[in-house]
C-alpha positions as CSV (number, residue, x, y, z in Angstrom):
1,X,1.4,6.6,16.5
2,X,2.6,3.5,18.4
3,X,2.7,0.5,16.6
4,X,4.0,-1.9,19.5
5,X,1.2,-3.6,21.4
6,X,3.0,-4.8,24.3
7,X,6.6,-4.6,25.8
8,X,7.7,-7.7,24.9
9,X,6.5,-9.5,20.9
10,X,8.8,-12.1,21.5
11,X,6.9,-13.3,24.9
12,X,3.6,-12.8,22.8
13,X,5.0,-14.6,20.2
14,X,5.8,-17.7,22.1
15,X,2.8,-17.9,24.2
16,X,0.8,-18.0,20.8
17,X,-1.3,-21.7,20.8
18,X,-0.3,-22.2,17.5
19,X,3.3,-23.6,17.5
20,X,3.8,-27.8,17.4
21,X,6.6,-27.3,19.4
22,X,9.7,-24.9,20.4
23,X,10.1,-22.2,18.0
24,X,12.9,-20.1,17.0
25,X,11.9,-16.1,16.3
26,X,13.9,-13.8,14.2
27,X,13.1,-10.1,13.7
28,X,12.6,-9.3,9.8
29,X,13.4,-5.7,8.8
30,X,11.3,-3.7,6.2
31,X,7.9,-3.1,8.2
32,X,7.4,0.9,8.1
33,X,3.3,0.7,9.8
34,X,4.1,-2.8,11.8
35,X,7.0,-5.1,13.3
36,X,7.7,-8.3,11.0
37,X,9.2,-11.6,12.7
38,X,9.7,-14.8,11.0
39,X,9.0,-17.4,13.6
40,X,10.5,-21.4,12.4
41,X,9.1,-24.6,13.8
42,X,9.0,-28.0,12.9
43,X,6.5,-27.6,11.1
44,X,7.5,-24.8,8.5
45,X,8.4,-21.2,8.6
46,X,5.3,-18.1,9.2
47,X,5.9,-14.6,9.6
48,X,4.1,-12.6,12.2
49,X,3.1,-9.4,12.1
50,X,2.7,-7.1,15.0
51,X,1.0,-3.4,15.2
52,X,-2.2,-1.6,16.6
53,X,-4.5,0.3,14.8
54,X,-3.1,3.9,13.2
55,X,-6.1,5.7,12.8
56,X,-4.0,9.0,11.4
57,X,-3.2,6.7,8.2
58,X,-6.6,4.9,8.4
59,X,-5.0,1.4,9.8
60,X,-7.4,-0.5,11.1
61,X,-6.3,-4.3,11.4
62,X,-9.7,-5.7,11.5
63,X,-9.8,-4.4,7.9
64,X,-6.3,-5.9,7.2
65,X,-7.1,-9.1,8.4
66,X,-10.2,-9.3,6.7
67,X,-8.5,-8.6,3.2
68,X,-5.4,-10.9,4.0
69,X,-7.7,-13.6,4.4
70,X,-9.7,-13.1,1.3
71,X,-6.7,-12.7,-0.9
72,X,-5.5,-15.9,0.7
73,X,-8.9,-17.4,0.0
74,X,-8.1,-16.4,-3.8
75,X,-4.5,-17.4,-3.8
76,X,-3.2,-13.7,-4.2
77,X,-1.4,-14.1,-0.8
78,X,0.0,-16.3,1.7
79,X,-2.3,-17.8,3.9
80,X,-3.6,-16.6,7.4
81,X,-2.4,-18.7,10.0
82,X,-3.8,-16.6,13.0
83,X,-5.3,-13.4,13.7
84,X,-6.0,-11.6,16.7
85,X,-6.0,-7.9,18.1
86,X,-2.4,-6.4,17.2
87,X,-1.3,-9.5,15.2
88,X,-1.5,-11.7,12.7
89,X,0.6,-14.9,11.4
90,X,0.8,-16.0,7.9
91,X,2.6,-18.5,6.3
92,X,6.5,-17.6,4.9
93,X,6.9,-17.5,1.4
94,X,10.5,-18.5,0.3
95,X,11.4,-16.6,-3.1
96,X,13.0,-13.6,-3.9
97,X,11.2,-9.7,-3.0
98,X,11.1,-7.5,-6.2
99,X,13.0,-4.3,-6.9
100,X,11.7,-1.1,-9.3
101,X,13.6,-3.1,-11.6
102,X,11.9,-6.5,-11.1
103,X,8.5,-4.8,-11.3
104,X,9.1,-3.0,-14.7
105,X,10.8,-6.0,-16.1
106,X,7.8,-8.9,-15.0
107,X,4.7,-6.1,-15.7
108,X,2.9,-8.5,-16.9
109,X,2.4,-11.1,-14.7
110,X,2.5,-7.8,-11.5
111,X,-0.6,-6.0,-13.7
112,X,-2.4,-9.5,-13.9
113,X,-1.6,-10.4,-10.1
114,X,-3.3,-6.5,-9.5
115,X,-6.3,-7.1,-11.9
116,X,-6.5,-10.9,-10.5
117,X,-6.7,-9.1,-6.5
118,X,-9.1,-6.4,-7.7
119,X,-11.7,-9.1,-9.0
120,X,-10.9,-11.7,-6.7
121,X,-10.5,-10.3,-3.4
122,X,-13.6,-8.2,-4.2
123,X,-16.0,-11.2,-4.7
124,X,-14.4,-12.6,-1.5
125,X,-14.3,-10.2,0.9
126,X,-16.3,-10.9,4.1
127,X,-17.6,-8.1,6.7
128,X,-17.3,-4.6,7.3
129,X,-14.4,-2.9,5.3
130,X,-12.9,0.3,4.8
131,X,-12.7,2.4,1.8
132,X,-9.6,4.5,0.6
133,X,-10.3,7.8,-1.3
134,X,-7.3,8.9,-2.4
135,X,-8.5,12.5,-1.7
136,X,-10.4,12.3,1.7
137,X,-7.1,10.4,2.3
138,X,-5.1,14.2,1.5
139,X,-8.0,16.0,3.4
140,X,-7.6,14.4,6.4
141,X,-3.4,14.2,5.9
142,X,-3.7,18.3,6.0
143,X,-6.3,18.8,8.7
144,X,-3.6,16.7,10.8
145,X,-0.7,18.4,9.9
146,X,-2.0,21.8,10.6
147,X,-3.8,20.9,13.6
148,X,-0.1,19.5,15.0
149,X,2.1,22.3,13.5
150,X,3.8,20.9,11.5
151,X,6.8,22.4,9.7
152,X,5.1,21.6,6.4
153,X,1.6,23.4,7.1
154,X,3.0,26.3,4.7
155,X,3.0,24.2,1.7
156,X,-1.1,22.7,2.5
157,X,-2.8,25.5,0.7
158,X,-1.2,25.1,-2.5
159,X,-0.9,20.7,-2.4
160,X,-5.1,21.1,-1.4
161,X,-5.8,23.1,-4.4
162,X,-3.4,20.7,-6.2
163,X,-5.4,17.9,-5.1
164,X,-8.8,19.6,-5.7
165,X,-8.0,20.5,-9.7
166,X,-6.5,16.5,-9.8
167,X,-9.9,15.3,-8.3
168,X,-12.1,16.6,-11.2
169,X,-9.3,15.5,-13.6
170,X,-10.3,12.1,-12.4
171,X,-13.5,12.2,-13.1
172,X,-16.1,9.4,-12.2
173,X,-14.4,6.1,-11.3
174,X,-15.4,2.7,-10.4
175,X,-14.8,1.0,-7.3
176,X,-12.7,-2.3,-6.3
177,X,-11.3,-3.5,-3.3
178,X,-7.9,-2.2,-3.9
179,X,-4.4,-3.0,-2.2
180,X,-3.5,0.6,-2.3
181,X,0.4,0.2,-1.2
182,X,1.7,-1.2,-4.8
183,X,5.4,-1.1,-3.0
184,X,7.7,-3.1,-4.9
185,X,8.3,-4.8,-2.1
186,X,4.8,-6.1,-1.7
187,X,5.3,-8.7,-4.3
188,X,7.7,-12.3,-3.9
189,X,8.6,-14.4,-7.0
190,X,8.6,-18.0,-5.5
191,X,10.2,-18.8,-8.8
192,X,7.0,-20.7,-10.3
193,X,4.3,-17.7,-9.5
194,X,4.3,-13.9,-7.7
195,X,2.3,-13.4,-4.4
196,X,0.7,-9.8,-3.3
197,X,1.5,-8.9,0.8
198,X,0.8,-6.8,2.9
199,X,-2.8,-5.4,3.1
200,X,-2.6,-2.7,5.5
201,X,-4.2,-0.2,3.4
202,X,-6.3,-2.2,1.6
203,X,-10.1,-0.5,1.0
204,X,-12.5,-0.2,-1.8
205,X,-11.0,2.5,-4.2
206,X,-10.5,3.0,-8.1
207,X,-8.3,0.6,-9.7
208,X,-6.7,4.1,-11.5
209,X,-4.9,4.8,-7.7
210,X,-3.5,0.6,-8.0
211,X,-2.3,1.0,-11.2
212,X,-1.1,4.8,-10.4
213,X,0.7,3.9,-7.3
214,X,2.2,0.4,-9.1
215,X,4.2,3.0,-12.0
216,X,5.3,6.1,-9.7
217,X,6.8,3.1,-6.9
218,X,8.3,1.3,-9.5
219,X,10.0,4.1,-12.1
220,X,7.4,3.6,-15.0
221,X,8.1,5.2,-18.2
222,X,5.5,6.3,-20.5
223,X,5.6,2.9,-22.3
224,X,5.6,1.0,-19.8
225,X,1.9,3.1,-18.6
226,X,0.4,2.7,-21.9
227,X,1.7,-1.2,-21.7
228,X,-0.5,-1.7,-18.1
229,X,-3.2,0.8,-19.5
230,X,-3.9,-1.8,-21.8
231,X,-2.9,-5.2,-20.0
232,X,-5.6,-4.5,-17.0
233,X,-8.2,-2.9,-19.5
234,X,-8.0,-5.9,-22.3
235,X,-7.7,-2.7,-25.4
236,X,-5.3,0.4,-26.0
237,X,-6.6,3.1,-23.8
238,X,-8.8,6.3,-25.0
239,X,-7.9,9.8,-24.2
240,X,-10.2,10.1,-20.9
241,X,-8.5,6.9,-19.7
242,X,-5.5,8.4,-19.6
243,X,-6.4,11.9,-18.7
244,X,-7.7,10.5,-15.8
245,X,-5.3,7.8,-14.7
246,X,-2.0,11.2,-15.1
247,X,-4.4,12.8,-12.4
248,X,-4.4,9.7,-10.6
249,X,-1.1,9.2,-10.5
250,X,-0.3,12.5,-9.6
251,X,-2.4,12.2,-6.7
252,X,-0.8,8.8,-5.3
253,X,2.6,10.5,-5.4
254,X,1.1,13.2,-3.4
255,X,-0.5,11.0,-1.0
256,X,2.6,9.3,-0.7
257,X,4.2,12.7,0.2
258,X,1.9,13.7,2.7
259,X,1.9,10.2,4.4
260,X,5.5,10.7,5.3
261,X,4.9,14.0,6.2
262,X,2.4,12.9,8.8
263,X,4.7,9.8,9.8
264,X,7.3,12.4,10.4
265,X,5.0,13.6,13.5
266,X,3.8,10.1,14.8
267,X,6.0,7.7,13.9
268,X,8.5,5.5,16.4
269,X,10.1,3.6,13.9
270,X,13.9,3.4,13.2
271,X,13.0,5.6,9.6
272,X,14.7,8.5,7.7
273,X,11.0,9.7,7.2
274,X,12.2,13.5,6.9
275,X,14.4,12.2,3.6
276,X,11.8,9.9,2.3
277,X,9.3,13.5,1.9
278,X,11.9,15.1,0.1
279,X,12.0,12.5,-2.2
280,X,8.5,12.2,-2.6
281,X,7.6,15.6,-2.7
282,X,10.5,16.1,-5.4
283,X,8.8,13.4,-7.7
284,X,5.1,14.6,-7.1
285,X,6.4,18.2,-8.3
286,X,7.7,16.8,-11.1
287,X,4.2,14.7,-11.7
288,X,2.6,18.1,-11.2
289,X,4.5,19.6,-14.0
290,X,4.1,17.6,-16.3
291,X,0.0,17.8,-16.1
292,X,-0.4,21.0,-18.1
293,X,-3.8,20.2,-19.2
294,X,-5.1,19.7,-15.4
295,X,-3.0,23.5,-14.1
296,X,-5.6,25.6,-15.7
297,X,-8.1,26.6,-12.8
């Protein structure tokens, strides 16, 4: 997977038609599917984002563009400055990224931003878009793995049946246009509000894999589950609800797993992704075990 477009961003950067005047172009670190750059001129700061499509992750930046701009239409994210083929500008928001820590300690205001986006973006959403299925997602994440033999193709059997007996814990879902990458560092406190980023996997999905992915990123406990449970859902949630929101959650820390897996073979980024599956893998197994009622066959 190659995620530079051409040899040279910082000559497409300047040859943009955008600018006022001369700009000054600094690389930002952080980007694991794209190459961040926060570009200054006279008139303000933007940040521009350069990558292809990544089709073995389901990347496609017509799709991102398309959700960036309808969450900026909403006022969930920054706005889009400039799109094009490979890139896209936004404008720079100056506040502070949030840590696990940050995210547990503001849920509030992150579960209403989510529910806010899942509404919002929905309604405003223009053109074709993708959807994200957690488990065609793990599917297609093993077909590629086996087909490029990779060193984790002995553990596929087991994680598909995994992900099979997780899928009918889940049960029937509704659909939103979800985020799907509920990083912590996705959301920036500007110190008066909290903006969402970053919408390269955005797709319609269940808001269970949102809310799943926003606790196991962020070091949820149990409390803190039941607490967002019943902020996005407006009453204390039933025994199904959380049934199927465990399964959920299981499954984004497997997809999570399996996505570094795969990034492990196609990746060119500067990125320990070898140590980032461990660590995944390690907390999905631990997910996995605590599921008793979703091990029977």
């Amino acid at each position: 997977m190659s995620l530079s477009v051409e040899s040279d961003p910082f000559d497409r950067i300047r040859a943009l038609p955008i600018w006022s005047g001369r700009i000054e172009i600094a690389p930002l670190t952080g980007g694991i599917t794209n190459r961040n750059y926060l570009v200054t001129e006279a008139a303000g700061r933007a940040v521009v984002r350069i990558g292809g499509d990544i089709p073995a992750h389901g990347i496609m930046r017509f799709n991102e563009h398309a959700a960036s701009r309808a969450a900026a239409d909403c006022g969930v994210s920054p706005a889009v400055r400039h799109a094009e083929p490979g890139l896209m500008v936004i404008d720079f928001v100056a506040g502070t990224t949030l840590l696990p820590e940050g995210v547990r300690a503001d849920l509030g205001r992150c579960v209403d931003l989510v529910r806010r986006a899942h509404r919002e973006v929905t309604a405003r959403l223009r053109g074709p878009a993708l959807s994200f299925n957690v488990f065609h997602v793990l599917r297609d994440y093993a077909h590629t793995l086996r087909a490029a033999g990779s060193s984790h193709a002995r553990a596929l059997p087991r994680l598909g049946d995994i992900a099979t007996r997780l899928e009918a814990a889940v049960g029937p879902v509704d659909l939103v246009f979800g985020h799907n990458d509920l990083l912590c560092g996705n959301f920036i406190d500007d110190g008066a509000r909290l903006w969402l980023i970053d919408w390269d996997y955005a797709g319609f999905n269940t808001p269970l894999f949102d809310l799943g992915g926003l606790s196991s990123n962020n070091g949820f406990t149990a409390a803190d589950d039941e607490a967002m449970l019943e902020r996005y859902f407006g009453s204390a949630p039933t025994p199904e609800l959380r049934r199927s929101y465990a399964a959920m959650r299981c499954a984004s820390l497997l997809r999570e797993t399996l996505w570094s897996m795969v990034s492990e073979l196609h990746s060119d980024l500067d990125f320990d992704y070898a140590a980032y599956t461990a660590t995944n893998l390690a907390r999905f197994e631990e997910s996995w075990a605590g599921l008793e009622d979703v091990h029977a066959p």
